[in-house]
C-alpha positions in Angstrom: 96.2 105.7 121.7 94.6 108.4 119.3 90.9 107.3 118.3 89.5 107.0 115.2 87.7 110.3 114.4 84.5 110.4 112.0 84.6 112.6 109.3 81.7 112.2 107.5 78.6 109.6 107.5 75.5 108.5 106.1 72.9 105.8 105.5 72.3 103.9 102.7 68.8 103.6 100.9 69.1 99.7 102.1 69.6 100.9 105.9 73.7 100.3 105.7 75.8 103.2 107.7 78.3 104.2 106.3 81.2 106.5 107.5 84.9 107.6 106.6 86.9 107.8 109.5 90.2 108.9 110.1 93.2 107.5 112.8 97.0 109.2 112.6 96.7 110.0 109.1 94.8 107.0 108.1 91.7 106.8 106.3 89.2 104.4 106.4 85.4 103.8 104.6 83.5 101.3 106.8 80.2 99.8 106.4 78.2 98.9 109.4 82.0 99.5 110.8 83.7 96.8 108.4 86.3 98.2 106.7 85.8 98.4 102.8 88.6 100.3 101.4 91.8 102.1 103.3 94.5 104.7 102.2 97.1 102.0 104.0 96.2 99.1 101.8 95.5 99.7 98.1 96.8 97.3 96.1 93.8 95.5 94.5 92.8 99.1 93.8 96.0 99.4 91.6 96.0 96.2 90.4 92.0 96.2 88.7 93.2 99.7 86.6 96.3 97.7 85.5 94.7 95.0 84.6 92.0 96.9 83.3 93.6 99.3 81.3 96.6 97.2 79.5 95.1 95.9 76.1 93.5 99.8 75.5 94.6 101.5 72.5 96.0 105.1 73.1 93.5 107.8 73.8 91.1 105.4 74.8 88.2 106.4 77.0 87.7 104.4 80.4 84.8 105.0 82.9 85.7 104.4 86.3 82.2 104.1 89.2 82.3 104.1 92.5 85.1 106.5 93.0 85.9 105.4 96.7 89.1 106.7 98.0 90.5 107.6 94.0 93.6 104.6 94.0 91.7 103.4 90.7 91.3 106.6 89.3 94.8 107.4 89.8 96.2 104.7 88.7 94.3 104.4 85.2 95.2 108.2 84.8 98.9 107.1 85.3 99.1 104.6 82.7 
């Protein structure tokens, strides 16, 4: 079994560790090791720039925090 490998870490101002790590091609941001977001399940992700974008007028400008692993960005750029 491959392990999971760190690839980068730090600590939150409120003590929280947090860490991406990586396993056969899969990445993972975990906090206090629970998972938050994964490149192997996005959905909800996808689904809050649908929603979020659908009643915009063209050339509309959208701010998007908290970049995390980009599905969001991506997908609001895509509409």
């Amino acid at each position: 079994m491959k392990p999971w490998i760190t690839v980068g870490e730090a600590v939150s101002p409120d003590g929280t560790r947090l860490e991406l790590v990586e396993h056969d091609g899969e990445y993972v941001i975990r906090a206090d090791d629970l998972p938050l977001m994964s490149t192997r399940m996005h959905f909800s992700e996808v689904e809050l720039a649908r929603i979020a974008c659908k009643k915009l007028k063209p050339g509309a400008k959208v701010m998007i925090g908290g970049l995390g692993l980009g599905y969001t960005l991506r997908s609001a750029l895509d509409l």
